[in-house]
C-alpha positions in Angstrom: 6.5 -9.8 -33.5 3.8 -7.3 -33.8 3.6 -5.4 -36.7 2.0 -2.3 -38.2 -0.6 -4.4 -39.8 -1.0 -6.9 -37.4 -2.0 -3.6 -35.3 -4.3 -2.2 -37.5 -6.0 -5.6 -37.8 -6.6 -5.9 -34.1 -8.3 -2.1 -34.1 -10.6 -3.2 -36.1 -11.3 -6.4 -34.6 -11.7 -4.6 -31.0 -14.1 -2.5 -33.3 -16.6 -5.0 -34.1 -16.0 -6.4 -30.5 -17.0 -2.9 -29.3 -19.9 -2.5 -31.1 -21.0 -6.3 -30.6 -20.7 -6.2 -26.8 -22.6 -2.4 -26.9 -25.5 -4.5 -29.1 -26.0 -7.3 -26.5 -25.4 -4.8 -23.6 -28.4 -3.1 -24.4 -30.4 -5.9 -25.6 -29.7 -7.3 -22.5 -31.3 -4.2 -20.5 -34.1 -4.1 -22.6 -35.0 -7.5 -22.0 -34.5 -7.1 -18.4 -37.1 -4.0 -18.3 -39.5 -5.9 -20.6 -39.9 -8.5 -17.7 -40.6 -6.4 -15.4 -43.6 -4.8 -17.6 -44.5 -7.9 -19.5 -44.2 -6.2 -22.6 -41.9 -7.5 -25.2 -42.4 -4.5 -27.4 -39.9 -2.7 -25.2 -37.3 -5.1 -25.9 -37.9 -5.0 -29.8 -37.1 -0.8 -29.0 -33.8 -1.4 -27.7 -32.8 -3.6 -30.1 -34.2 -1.1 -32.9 -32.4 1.9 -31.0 -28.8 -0.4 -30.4 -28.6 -0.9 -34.1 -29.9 2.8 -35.5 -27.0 4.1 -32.9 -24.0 1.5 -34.2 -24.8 2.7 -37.4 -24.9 6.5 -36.2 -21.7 5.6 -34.3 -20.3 4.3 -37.1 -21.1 7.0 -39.9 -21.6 10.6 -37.9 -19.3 10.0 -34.8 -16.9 12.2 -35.8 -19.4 14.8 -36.3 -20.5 13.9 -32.8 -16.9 14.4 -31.5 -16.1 17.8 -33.0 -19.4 19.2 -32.2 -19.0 18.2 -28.7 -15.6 19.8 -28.7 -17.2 22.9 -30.8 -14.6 22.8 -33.2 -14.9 24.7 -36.5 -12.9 24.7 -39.9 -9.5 26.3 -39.9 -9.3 28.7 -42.3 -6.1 28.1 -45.3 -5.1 31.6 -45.1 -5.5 32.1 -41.3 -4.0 28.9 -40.6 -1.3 28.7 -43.5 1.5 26.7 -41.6 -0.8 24.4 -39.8 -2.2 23.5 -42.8 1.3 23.1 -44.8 2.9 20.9 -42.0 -0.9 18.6 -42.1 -0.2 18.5 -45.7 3.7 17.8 -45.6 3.0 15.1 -42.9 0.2 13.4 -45.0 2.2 12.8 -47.8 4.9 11.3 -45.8 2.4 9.1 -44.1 0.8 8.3 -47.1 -2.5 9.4 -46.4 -5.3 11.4 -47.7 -5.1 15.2 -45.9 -7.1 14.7 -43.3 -9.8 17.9 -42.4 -8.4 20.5 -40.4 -10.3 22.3 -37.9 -9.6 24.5 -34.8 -10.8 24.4 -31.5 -11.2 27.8 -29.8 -9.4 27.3 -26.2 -6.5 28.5 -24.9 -5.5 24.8 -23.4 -2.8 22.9 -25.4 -4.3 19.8 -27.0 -5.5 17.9 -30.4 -7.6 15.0 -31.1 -7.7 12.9 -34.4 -11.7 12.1 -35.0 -12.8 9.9 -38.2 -14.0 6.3 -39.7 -11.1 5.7 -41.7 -8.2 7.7 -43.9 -10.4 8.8 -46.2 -13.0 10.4 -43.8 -10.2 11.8 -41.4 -10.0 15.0 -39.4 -7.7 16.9 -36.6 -8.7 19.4 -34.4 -6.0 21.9 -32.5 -6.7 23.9 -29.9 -6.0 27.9 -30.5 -3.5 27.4 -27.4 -1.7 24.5 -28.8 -1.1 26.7 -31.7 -0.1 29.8 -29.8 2.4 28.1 -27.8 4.5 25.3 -30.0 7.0 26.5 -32.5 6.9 24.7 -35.4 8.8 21.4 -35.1 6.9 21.1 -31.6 3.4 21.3 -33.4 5.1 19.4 -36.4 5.4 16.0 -33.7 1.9 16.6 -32.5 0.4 16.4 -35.8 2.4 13.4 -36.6 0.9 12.1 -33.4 -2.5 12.5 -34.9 -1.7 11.1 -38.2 -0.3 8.2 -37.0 -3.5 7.6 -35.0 -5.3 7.6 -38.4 -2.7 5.6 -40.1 -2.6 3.4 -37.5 -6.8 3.1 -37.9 -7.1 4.3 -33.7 -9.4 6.2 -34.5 -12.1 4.2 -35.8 -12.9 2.5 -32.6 -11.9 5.6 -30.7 -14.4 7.5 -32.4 -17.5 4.6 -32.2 -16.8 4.9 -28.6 -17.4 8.5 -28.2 -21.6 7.9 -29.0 -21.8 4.8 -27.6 -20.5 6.0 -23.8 -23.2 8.4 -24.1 -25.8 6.3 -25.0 -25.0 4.1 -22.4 -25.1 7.3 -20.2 -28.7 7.6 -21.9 -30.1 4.1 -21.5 -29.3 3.7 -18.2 -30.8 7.2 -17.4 -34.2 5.7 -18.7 -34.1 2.6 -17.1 -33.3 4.9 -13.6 -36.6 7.3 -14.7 -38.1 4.1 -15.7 -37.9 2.4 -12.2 -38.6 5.1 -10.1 -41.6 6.9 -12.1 -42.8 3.6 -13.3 -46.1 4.2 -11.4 -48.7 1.7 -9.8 -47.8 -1.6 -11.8 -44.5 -1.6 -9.3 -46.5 -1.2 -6.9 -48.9 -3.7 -7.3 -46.1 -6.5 -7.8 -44.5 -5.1 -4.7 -41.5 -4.8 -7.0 -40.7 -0.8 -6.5 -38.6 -0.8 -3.7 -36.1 -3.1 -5.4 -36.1 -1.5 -8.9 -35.4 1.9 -7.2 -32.3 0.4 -6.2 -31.6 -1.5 -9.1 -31.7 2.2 -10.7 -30.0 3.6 -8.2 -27.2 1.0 -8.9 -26.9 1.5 -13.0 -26.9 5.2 -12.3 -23.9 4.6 -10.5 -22.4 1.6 -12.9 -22.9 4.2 -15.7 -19.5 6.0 -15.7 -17.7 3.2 -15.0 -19.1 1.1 -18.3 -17.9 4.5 -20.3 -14.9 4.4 -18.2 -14.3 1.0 -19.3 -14.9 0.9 -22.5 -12.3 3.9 -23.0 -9.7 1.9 -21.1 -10.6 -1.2 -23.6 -9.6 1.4 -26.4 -5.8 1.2 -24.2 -3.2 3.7 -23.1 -1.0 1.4 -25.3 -2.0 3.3 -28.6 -1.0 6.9 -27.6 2.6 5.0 -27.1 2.2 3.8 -30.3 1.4 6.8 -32.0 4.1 8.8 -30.1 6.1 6.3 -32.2 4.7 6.2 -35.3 4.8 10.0 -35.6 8.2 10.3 -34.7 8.9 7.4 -37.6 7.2 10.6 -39.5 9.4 13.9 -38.1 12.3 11.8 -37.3 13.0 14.3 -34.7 12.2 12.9 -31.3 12.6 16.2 -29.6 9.8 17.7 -31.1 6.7 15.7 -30.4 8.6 15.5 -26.5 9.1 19.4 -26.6 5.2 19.9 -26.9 4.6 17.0 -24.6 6.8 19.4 -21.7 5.2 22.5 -22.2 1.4 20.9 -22.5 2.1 19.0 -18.9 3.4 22.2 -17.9 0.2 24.3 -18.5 -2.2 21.3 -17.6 -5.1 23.7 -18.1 -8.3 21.8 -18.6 -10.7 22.4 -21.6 -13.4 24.2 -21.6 -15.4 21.6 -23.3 -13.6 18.5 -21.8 -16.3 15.0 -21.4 -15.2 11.6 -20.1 -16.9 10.4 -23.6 -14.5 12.5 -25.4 -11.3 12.2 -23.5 -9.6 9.5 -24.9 -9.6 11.1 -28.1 -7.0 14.1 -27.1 -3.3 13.9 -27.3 -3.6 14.5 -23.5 -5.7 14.3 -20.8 -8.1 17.1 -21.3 -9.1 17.5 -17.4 -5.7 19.0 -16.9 -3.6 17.8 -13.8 -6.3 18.6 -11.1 -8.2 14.6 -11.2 -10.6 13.4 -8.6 -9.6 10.1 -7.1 -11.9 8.0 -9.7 -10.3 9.5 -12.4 -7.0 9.1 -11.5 -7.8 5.4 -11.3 -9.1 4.8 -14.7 -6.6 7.5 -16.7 -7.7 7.2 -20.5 -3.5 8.5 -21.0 -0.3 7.0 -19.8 1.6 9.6 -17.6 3.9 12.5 -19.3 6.9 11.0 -18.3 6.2 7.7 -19.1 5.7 9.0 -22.9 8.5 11.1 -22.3 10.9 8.2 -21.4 9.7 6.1 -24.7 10.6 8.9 -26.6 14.3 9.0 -25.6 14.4 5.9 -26.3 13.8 5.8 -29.8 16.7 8.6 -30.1 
């Protein structure tokens, strides 16, 4: 039987996983485009760059992530309660207080960002906090503190700047192959790697899609659980999950890199066919059903 440990262990074993299969993936490309030129010096770039950004993945993501989502500090006296119940909930956890910070939007959502406990942060949206009452925002900051004691967010986090540097490599390896001048030409060879572009640019968002879904919808289950281990009141964290299904309104700032990260799916209910195929969340009512179940 699976434990809370056993868990932990795993995220951190899909970690290194993640980043290994990122490292070869690349490596891989740039060997490929290194043939094709018959310069090895390219491939000795993409290894260089692969490394530099598992080590920027690994030390500024969460930087990376609330950036992206332009999320700021929330201010103690502004945000007095939110900071109290953060507090409250971190002691029960046993964890550090993780950074607070708020996310100026008026749709309902939060996201846990961070390498580990001690270099933790939450982000609320303004909405979020407009609309839950206080045991409702108390079960979705338990949610997010269970993803940090439950070390989710390590390898969600990694993920969020490696998607896009996927996004990025393949982009260069599109601009490579079609303004890669006379040399394709002369080999006859342009034709093909035009379409071999054409193909990556397609493949692109289905590797970030992918490697979000390797993160699994599993672990927003989990922390529904955990956090509710933390509030012991079920009807909380399912209170806020109602009323955020109900408003569905998408962020402002929402990125398939990113959207794993939220408590919900940050597109809102309005998904194109793709998405809808490759859904980083598990459905409301699914969550919703787990939770009456652990009353």
């Amino acid at each position: 039987m699976k434990t809370l440990y056993t868990h932990q262990l795993e995220n951190i074993n899909k970690t290194w996983l993640l980043m290994i299969g990122f490292l070869g993936g690349v490596i891989g490309i740039g060997y490929f485009i290194s043939q094709i030129y018959g310069n090895p010096t390219i491939l000795y770039g993409f290894i260089g760059f692969s490394i530099v950004m598992n080590l920027v993945s690994f030390w500024f993501a969460d930087k990376i992530a609330l950036s992206s989502a332009r999320a700021i500090p929330a201010d103690e006296h502004h945000y007095r309660e939110l900071h109290q119940i953060i507090e409250n909930l971190a002691i029960t956890a046993g964890l550090p207080k993780p950074r607070v910070y708020i996310i100026n939007d008026q749709a309902m959502n939060a996201f846990a960002t961070g390498r580990n406990k001690n270099n933790a942060a939450v982000a609320f949206t303004t909405g979020l906090i407009a609309n839950l009452d206080r045991s409702e925002l108390e079960g979705v900051a338990a949610h997010e503190l269970s993803h940090i004691g439950n070390r989710d967010i390590l390898i969600s986090t990694i993920a969020v700047v490696l998607v896009g540097f996927v996004s990025i490599v393949t982009d260069f390896f599109t601009r490579s192959m079609i303004f890669g001048g006379e040399r394709n030409d002369e080999n006859g060879n342009r034709g093909l790697l035009i379409l071999i572009g054409i193909a990556l640019s397609i493949l692109a968002p289905l590797i970030a899609t992918i490697m979000q879904l390797a993160i699994s919808r599993k672990r927003e289950l989990l922390a529904d659980a955990s956090g509710v281990l933390l509030t012991r009141y079920p009807e909380g964290l399912a209170n806020a999950l109602r009323k955020i299904d109900a408003q569905s309104r998408p962020l402002q700032n929402a990125s398939n890199a990113t959207a794993h990260l939220y408590i919900s799916n940050p597109f809102g209910k309005q998904l194109g066919f793709i998405q809808k195929l490759f859904m980083t969340h598990p459905p409301i009512a699914e969550r919703l059903a787990a939770l009456k179940d652990t009353e």
